[in-house]
Backbone as CSV, one residue per row, in Angstrom:
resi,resn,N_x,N_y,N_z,CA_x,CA_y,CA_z,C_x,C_y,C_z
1,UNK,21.417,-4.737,-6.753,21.868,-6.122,-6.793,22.908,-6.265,-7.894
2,UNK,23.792,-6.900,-7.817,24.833,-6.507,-8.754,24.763,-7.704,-9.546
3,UNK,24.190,-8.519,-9.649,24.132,-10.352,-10.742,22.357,-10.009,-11.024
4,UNK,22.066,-9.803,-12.495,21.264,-10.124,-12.911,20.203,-11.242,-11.988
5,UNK,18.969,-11.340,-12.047,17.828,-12.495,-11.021,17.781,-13.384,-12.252
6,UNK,17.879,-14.941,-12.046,17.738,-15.779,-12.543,16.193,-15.569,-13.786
7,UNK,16.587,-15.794,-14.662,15.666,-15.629,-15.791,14.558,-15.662,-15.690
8,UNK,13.669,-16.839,-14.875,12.914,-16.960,-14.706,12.379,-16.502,-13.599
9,UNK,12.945,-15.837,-13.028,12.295,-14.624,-11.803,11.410,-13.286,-12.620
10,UNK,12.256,-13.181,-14.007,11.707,-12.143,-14.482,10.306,-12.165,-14.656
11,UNK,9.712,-10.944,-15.011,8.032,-10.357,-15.404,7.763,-10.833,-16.744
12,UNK,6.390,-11.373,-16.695,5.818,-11.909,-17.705,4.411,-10.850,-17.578
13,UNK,4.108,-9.952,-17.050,2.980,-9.074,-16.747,2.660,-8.280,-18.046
14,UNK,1.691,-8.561,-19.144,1.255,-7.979,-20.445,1.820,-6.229,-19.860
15,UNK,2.245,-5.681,-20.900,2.752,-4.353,-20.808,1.620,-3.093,-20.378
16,UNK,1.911,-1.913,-19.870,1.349,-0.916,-20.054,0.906,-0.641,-20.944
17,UNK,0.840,-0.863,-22.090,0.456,-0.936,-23.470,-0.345,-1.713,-23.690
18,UNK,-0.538,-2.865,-23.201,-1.051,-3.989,-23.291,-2.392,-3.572,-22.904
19,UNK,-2.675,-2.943,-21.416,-3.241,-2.760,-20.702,-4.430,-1.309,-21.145
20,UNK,-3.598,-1.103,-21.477,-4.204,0.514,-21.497,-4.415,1.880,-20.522
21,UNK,-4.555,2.774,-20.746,-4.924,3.744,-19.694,-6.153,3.378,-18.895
22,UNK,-5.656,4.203,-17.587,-6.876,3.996,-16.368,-7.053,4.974,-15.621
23,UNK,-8.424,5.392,-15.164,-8.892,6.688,-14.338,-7.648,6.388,-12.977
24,UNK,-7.515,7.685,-12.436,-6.833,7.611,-11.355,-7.615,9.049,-10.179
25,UNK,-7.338,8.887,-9.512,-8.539,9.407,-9.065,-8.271,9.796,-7.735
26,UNK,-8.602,10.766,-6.778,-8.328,11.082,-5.384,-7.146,12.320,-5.430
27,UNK,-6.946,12.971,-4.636,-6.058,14.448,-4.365,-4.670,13.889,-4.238
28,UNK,-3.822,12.800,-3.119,-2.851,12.544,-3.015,-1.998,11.181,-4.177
29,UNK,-3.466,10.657,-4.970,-3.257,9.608,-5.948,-2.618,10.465,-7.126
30,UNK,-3.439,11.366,-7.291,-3.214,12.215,-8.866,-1.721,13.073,-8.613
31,UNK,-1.848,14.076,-7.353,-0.719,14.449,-7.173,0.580,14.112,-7.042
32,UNK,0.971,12.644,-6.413,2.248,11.740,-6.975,2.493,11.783,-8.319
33,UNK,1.153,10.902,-9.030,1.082,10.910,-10.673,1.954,11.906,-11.546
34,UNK,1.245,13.447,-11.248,1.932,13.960,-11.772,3.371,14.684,-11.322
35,UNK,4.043,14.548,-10.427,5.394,14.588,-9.846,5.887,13.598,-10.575
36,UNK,5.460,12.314,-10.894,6.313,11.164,-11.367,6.548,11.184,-12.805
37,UNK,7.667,11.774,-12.939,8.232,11.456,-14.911,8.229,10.259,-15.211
38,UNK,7.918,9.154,-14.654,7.559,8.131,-15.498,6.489,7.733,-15.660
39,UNK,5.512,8.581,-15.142,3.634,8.062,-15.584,3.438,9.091,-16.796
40,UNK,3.099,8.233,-17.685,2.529,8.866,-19.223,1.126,8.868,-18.814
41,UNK,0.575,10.588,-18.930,-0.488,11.165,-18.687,-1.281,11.360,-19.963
42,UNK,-2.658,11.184,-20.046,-3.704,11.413,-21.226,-4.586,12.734,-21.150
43,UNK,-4.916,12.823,-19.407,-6.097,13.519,-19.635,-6.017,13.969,-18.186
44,UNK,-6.434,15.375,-17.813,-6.091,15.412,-16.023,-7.671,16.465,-16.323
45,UNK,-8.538,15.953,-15.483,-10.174,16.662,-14.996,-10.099,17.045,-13.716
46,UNK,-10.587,18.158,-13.319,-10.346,18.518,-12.353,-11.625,19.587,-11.796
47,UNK,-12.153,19.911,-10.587,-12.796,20.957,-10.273,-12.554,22.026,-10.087
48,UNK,-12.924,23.188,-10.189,-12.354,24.651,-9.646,-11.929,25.007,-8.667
49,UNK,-12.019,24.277,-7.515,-11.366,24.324,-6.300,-10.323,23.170,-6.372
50,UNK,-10.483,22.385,-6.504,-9.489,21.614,-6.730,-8.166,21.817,-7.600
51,UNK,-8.705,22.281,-8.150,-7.360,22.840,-9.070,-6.414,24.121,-8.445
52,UNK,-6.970,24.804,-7.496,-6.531,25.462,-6.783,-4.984,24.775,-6.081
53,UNK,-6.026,24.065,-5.334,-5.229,22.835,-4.444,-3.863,22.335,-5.149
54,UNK,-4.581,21.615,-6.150,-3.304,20.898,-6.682,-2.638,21.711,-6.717
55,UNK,-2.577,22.797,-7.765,-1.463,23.173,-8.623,-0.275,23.734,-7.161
56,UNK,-1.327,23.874,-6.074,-0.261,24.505,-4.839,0.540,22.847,-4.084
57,UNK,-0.185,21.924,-4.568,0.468,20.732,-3.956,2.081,20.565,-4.928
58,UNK,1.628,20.513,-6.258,3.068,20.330,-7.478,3.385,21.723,-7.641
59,UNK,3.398,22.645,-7.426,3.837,23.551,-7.283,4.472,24.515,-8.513
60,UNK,3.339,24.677,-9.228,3.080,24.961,-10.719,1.761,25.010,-10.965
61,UNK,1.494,25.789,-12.201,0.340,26.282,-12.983,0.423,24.392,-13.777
62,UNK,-1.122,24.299,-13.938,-1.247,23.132,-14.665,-1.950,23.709,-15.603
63,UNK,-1.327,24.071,-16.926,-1.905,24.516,-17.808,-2.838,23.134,-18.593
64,UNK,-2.646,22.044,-18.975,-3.439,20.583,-18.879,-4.847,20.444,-18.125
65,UNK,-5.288,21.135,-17.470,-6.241,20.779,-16.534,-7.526,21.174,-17.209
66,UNK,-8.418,20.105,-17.287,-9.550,20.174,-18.065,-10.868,20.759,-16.577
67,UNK,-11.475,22.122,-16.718,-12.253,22.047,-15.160,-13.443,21.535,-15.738
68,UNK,-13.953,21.421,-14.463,-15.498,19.868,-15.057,-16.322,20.067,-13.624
69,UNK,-17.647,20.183,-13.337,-18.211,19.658,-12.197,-17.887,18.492,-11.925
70,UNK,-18.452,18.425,-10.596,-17.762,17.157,-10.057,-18.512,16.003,-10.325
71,UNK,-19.932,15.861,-10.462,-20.868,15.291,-11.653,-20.227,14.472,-12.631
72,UNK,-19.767,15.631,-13.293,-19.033,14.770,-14.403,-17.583,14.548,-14.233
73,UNK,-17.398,14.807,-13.348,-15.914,14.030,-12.964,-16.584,12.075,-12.457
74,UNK,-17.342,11.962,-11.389,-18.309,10.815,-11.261,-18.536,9.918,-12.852
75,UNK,-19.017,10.937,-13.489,-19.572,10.041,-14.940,-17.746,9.246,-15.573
76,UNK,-17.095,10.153,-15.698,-15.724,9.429,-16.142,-15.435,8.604,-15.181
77,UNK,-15.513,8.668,-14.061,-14.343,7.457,-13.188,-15.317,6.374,-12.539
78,UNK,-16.799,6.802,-12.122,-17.532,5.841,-11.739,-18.114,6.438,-10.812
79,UNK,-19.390,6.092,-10.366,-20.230,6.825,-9.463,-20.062,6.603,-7.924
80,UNK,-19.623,5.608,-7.723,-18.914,5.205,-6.123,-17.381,5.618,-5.663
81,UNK,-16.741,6.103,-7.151,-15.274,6.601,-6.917,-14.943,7.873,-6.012
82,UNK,-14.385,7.778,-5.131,-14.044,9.194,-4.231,-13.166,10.266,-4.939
83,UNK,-13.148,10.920,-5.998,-12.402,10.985,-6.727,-12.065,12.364,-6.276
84,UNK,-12.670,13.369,-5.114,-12.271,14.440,-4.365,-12.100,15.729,-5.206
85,UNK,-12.563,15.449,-6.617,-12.830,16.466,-7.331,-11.316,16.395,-8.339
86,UNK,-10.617,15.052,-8.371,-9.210,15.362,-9.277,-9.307,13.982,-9.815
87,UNK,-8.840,13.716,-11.193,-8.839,12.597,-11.864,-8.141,12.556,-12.949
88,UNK,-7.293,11.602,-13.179,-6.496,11.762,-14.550,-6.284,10.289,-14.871
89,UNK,-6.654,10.281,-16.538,-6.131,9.482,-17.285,-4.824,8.907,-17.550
90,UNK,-4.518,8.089,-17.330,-2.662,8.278,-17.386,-2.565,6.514,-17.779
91,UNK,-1.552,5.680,-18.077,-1.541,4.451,-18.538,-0.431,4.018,-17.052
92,UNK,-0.742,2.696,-17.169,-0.233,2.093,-15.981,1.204,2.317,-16.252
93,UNK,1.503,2.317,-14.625,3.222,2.428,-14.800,4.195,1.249,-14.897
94,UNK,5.266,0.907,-15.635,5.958,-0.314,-16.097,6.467,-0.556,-14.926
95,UNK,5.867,-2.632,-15.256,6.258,-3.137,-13.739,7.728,-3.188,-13.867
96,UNK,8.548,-3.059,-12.677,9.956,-3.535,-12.386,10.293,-5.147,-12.217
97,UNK,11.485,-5.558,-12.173,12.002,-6.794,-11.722,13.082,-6.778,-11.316
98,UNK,13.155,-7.891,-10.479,14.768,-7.865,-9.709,16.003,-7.237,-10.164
99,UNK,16.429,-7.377,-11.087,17.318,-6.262,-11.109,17.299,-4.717,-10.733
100,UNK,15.653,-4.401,-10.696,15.578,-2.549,-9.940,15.596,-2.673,-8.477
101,UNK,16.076,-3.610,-7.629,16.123,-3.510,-6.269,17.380,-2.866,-5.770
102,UNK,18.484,-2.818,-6.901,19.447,-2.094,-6.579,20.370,-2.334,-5.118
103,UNK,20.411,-1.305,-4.178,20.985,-1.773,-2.553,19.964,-1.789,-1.909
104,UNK,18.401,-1.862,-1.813,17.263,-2.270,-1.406,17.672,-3.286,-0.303
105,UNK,17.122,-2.521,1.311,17.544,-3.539,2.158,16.409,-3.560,2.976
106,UNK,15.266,-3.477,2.827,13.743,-3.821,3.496,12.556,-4.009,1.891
107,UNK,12.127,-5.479,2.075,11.389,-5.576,0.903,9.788,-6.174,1.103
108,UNK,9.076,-6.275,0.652,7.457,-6.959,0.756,7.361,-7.856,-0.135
109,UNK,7.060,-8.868,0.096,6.670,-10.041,-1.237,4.949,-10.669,-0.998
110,UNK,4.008,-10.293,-1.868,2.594,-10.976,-1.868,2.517,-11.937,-2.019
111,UNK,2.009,-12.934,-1.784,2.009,-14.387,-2.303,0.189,-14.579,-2.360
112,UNK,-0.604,-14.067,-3.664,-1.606,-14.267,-4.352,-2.339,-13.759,-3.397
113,UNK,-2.251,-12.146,-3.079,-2.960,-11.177,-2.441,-3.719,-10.566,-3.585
114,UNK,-5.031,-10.698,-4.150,-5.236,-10.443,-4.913,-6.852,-9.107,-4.888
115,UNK,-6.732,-8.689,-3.367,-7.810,-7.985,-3.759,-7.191,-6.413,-3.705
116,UNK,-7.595,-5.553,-5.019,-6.637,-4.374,-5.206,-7.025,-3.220,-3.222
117,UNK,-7.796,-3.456,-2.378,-8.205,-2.700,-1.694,-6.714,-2.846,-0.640
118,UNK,-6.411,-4.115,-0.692,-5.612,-4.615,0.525,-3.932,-4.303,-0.277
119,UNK,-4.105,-4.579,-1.337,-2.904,-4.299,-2.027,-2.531,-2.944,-2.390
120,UNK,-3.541,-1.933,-2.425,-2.956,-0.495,-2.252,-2.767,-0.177,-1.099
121,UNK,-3.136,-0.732,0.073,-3.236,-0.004,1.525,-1.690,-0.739,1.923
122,UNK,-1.197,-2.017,1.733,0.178,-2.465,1.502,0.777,-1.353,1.405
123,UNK,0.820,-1.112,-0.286,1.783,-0.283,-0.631,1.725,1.421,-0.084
124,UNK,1.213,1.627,0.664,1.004,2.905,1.123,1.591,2.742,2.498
125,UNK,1.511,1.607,3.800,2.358,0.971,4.414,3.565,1.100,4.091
126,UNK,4.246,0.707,3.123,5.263,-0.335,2.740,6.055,1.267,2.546
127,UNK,5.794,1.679,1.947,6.279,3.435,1.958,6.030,4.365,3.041
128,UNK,5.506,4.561,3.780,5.376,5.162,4.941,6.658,4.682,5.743
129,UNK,6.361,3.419,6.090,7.557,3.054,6.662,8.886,2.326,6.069
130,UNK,8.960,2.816,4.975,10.601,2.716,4.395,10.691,1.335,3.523
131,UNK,9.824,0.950,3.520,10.182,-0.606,2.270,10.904,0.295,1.315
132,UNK,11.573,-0.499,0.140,11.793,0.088,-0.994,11.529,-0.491,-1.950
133,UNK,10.530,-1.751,-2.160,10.085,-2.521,-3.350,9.046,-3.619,-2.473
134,UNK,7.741,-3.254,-3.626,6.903,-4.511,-2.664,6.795,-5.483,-4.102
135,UNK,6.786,-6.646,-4.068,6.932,-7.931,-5.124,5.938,-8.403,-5.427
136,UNK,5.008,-8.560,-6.213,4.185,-9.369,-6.885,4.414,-10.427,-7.625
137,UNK,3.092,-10.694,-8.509,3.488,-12.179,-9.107,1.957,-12.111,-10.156
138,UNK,2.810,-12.263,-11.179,2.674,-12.275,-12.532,0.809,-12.839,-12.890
139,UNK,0.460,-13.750,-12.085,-0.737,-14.472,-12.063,-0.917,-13.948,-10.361
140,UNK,-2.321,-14.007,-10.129,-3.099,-14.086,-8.366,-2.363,-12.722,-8.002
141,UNK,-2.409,-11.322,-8.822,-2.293,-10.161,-8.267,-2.956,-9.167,-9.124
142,UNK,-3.487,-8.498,-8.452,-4.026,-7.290,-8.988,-3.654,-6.311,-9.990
143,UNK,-3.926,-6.365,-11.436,-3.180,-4.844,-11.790,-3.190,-3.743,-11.737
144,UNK,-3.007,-2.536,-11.970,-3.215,-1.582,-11.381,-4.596,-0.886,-11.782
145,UNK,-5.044,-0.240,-11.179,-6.509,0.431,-10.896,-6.571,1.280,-10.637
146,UNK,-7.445,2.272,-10.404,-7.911,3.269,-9.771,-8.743,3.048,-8.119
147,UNK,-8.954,1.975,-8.055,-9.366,1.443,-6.846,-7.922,1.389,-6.135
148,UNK,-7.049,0.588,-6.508,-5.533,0.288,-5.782,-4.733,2.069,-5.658
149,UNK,-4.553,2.308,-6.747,-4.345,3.629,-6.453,-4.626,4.434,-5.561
150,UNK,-5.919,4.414,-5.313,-6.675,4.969,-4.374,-6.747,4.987,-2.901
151,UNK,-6.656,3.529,-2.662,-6.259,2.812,-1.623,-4.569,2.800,-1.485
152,UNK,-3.653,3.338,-2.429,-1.945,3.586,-1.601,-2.096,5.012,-1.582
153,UNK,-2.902,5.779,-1.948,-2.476,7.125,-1.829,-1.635,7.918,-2.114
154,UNK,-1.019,7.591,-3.388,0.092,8.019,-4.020,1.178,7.050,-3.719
155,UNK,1.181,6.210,-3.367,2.192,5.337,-2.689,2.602,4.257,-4.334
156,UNK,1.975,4.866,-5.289,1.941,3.561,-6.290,3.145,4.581,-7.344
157,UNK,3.312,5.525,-7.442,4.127,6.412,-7.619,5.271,6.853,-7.391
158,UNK,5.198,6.521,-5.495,6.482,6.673,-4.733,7.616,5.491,-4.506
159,UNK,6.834,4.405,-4.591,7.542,2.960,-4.671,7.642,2.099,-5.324
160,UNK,8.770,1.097,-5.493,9.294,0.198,-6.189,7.758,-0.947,-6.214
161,UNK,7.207,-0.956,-7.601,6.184,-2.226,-7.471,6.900,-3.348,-8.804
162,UNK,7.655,-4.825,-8.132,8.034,-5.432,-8.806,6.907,-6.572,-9.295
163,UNK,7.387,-7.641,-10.621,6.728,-8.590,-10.735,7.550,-9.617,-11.060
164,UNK,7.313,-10.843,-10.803,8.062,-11.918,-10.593,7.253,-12.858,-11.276
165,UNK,7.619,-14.048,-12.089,6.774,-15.218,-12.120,6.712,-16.323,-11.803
166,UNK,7.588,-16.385,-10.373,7.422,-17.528,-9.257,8.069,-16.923,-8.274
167,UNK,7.255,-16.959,-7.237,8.114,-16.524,-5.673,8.993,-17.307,-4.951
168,UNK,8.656,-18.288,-4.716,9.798,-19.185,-4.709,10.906,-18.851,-5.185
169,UNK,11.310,-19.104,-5.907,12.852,-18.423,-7.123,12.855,-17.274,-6.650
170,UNK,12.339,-16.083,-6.673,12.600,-14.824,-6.549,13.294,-14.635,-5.659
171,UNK,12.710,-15.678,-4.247,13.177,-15.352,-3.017,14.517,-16.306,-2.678
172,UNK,14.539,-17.465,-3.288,16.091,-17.782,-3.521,17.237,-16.838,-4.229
173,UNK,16.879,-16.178,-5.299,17.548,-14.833,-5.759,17.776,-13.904,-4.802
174,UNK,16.573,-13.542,-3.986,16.898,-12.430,-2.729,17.619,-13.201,-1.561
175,UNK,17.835,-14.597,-1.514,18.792,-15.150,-0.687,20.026,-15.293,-0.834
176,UNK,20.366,-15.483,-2.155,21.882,-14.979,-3.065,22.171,-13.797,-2.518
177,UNK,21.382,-12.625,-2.751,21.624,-11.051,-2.499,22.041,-11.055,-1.229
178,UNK,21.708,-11.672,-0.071,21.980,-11.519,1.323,20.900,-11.342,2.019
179,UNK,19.360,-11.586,1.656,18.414,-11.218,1.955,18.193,-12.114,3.270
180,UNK,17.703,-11.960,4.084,17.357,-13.095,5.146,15.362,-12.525,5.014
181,UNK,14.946,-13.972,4.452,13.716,-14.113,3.993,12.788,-14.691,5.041
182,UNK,11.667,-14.176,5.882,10.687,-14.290,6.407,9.516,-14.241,6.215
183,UNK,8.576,-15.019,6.201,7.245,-15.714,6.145,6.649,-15.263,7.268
184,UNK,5.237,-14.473,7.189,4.378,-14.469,8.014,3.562,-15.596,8.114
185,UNK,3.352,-15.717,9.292,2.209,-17.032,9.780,1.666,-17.338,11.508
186,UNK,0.214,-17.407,11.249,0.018,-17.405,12.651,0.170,-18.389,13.711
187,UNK,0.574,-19.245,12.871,1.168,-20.498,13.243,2.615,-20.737,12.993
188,UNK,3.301,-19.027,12.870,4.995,-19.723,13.226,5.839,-20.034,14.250
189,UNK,6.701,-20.236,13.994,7.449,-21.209,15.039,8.183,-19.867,16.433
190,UNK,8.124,-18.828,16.120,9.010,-17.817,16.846,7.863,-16.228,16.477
191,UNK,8.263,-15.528,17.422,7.641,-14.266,17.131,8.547,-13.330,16.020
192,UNK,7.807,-12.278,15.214,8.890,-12.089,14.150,9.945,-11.072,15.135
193,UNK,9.774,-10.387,16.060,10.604,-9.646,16.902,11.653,-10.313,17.244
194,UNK,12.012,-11.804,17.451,13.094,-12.571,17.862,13.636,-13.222,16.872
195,UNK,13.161,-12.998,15.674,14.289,-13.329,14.568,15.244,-12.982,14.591
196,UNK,16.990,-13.345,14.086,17.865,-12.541,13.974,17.955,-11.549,13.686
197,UNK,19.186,-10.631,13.898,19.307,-9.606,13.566,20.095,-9.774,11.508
198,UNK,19.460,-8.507,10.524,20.096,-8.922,9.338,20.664,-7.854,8.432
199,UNK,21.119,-7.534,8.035,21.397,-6.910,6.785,20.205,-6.164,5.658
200,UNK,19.648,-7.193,5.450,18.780,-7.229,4.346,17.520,-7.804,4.822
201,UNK,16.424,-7.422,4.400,14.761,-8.296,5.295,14.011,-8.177,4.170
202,UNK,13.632,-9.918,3.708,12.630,-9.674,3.060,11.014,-10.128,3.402
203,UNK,9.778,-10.083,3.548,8.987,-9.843,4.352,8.164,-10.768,3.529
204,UNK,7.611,-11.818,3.630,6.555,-12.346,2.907,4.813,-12.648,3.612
205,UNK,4.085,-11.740,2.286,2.531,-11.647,3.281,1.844,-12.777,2.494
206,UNK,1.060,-13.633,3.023,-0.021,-14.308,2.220,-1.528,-13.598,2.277
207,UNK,-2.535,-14.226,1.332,-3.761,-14.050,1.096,-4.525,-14.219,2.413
208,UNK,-5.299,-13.845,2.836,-6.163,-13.701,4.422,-7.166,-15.313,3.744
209,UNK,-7.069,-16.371,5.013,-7.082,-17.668,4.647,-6.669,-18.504,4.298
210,UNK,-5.915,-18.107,3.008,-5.071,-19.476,2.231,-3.209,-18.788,2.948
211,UNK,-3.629,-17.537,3.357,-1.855,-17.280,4.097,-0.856,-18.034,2.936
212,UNK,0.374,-17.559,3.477,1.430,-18.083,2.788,1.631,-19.421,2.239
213,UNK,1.839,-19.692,0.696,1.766,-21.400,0.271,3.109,-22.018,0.972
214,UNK,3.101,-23.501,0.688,4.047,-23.964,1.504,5.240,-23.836,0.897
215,UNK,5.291,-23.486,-1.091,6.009,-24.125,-1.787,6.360,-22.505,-1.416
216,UNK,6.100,-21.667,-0.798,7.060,-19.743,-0.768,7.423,-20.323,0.550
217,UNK,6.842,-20.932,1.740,7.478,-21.214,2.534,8.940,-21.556,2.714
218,UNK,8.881,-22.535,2.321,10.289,-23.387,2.119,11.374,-22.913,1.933
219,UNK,11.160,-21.500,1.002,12.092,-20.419,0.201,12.320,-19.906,1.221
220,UNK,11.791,-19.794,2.218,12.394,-18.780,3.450,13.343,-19.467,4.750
221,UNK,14.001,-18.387,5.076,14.666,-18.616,6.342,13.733,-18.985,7.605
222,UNK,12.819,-18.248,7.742,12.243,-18.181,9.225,10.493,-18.497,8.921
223,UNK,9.699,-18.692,9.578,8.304,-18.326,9.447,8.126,-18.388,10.623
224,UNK,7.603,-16.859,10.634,7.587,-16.072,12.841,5.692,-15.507,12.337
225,UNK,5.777,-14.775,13.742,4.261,-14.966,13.797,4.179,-13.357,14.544
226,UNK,2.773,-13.039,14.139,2.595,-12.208,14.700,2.118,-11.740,16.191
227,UNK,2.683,-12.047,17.293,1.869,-12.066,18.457,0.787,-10.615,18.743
228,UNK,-0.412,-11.443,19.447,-1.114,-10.414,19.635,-1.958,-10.232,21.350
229,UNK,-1.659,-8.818,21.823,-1.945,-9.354,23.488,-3.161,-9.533,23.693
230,UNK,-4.346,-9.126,22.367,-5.789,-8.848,22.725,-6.364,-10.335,22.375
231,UNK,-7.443,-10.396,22.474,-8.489,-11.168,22.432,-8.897,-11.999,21.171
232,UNK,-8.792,-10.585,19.811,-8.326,-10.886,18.658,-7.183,-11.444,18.338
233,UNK,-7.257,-12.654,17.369,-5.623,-12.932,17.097,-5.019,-12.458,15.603
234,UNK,-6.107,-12.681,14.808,-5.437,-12.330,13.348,-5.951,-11.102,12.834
235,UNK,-5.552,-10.454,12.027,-5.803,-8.879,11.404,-6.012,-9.065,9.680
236,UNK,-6.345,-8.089,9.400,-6.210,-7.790,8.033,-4.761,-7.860,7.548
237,UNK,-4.794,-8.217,5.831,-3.219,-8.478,5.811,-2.675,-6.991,5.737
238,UNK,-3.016,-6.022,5.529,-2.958,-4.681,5.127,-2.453,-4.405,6.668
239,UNK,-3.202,-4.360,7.600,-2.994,-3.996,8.656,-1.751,-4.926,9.313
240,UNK,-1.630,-6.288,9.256,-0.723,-7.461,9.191,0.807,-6.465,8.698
241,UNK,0.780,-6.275,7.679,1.699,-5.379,7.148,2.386,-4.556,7.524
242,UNK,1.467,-3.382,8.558,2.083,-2.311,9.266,3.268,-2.946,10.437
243,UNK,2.257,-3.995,11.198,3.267,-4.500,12.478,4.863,-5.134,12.228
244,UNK,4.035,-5.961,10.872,5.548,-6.539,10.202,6.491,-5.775,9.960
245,UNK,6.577,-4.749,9.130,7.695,-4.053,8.532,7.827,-2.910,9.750
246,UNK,7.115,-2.469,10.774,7.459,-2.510,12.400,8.290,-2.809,13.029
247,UNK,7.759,-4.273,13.158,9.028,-5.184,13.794,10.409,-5.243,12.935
248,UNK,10.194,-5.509,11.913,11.369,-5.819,10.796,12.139,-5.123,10.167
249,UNK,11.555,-3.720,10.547,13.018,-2.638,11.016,14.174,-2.509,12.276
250,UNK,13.192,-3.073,13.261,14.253,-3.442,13.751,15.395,-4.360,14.118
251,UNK,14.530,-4.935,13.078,15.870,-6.531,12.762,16.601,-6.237,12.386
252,UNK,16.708,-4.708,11.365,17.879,-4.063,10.378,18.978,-4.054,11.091
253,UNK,20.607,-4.438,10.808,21.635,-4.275,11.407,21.916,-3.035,12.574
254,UNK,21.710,-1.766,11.235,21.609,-0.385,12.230,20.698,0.269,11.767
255,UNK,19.136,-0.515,12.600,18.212,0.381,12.976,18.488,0.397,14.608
């Protein structure tokens, strides 16, 4: 984006520092982690087979690797954690803001999606199929976890995770940029497949129930809907997610 985002678009999200380090946990979670030069690492536990694995996933000797039964891999991260025998300490990674969207021309915006299960499976979506920044908001979002982690599958590593402290504004900023801004809703006016064709798509999901507020509404161009041929009409927003950025590739000029 070449003009700075209006001031108050920027992140107010207490720092990585602020926060502190957090277990991270699972085979494809840890393995992004450590590919990514910008996650500051503390501590990497690992099993004897597992360590096998990894070091053939990053493709290097991990001289760092503490081996541990998997027992006590459980006792560090939590006894319900799937942690697949790999776990590392590492401190959250620094949120972005509008200015890192750069030529970013498929985007995700949450509007107070706040449970980390639905918000890592997003961002693991949102990267699979080519987003390049999913948007949060400063208050009514999750910070990062080992649960969310877990649930993108390395996806928290691979993609742009911004923070904003009003969506509204943000998405008038991404309307400056050239963004043509869409609202999910099951009650919109058009299916999202017959939206125009655009340049730029930015994708807005709401909370399962309270859905998109009216005051992110407004900020948008369109609010289309998801049609569905079955019996069921509404989905998980996670799953909501996949169809959207689906359809909303092919709204892209030249997809």
């Amino acid at each position: 984006m070449a003009k700075p985002p209006h001031p108050k678009a920027r992140s107010s999200r207490p720092s990585p520092e602020d926060m502190g380090p957090v277990w991270l946990y699972g085979f494809h979670t840890v393995a992004a982690a450590l590919a990514n030069p910008d996650r500051e690492r503390h501590r990497l536990v690992v099993t004897r087979n597992a360590l096998a694995r990894l070091e053939e996933e990053v493709g290097r000797t991990i001289d760092e690797a503490e081996v541990l039964d998997p027992r006590a891999i459980s006792k560090l991260v939590g006894a319900d954690a799937v942690h697949q025998g790999v776990a590392l300490r590492a401190m959250p990674l620094p949120p972005g803001d509008l200015q890192d969207l750069g030529d970013a021309r498929l985007v995700v915006l949450l509007d107070q999606i706040t449970d980390p299960h639905n918000v890592g499976a997003i961002l693991r979506s949102a990267t699979a199929l080519g987003a390049e920044a999913v948007i949060t908001t400063t208050r009514h979002s999750p910070t990062e976890s080992g649960v969310m982690a877990k649930a993108a599958s390395g996806a928290l590593d691979l993609i742009r995770v911004l923070t904003v402290v009003n969506l509204a504004r943000a998405l008038d900023t991404l309307g400056e940029h050239g963004f043509a801004r869409i609202a999910l809703d099951s009650d919109g006016a058009e299916p999202l497949e017959s939206a125009p064709a655009c340049d730029r798509l930015a994708l807005v999901l709401g909370a399962e129930g309270k859905g998109v507020r009216p005051g992110v509404k407004a900020a948008c161009d369109h609010v289309a809907r998801l049609d569905m041929p079955g019996p069921i009409k509404s989905l998980n927003v996670s799953n909501a997610c996949v169809l959207a950025l689906y359809a909303g590739r092919r709204l892209l000029s030249d997809e």
